[in-house]
N, C-alpha and C positions, 0 to 999 in steps of 0.2 A: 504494500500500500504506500506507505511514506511520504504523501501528501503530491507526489507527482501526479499531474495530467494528463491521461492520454485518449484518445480518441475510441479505445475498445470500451466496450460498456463492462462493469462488473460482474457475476453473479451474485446470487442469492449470498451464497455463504461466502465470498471474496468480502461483499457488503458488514454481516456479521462477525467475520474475522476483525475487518478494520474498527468499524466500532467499537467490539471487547477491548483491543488492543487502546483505542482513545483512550476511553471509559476507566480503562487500568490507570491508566496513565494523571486524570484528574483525580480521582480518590485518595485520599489520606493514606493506605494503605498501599497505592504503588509508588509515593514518594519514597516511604519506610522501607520500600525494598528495593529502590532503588538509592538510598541512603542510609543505610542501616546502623554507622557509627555516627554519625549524625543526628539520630534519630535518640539512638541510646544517649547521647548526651544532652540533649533539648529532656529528655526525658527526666537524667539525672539534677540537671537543675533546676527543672521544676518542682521537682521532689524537694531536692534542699530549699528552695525557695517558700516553700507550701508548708515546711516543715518548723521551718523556724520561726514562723510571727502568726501569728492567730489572727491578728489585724490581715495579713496575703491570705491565709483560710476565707478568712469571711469574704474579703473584697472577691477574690475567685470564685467563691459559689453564688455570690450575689451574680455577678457578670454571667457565669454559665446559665444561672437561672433564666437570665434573662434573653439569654443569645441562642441557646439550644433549644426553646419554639417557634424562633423565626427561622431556623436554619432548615425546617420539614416542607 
């Protein structure tokens, strides 16, 4: 697929190949596996982050509260 033009039409499942392939591609989870030490470390400070002030608990779960109904 790879975002090149060509004048052959697709088929069916040429079509659903590339889509999965996008689809992976935007989700949270084909970041993570395309960055995985990366990933581990956004992870680990937000841990230590989250970990040490109660004041970053509360602000964080306020903001998630707030952000993960409009995200559906």
């Amino acid at each position: 697929m790879g975002g090149c033009k060509t004048d052959r039409q697709v088929t069916v499942e040429e079509a659903k190949a590339g889509l999965r392939e996008t689809a992976s591609r935007v989700k949270l989870s084909g970041w993570i596996r395309e960055n995985p030490w990366e990933a581990v470390a956004v992870g680990a400070v937000t841990g230590l982050l989250l970990g040490s002030s109660e004041q970053a608990r509360k602000t964080t779960c306020n903001g998630l509260s707030w952000l993960l109904p409009r995200m559906r």
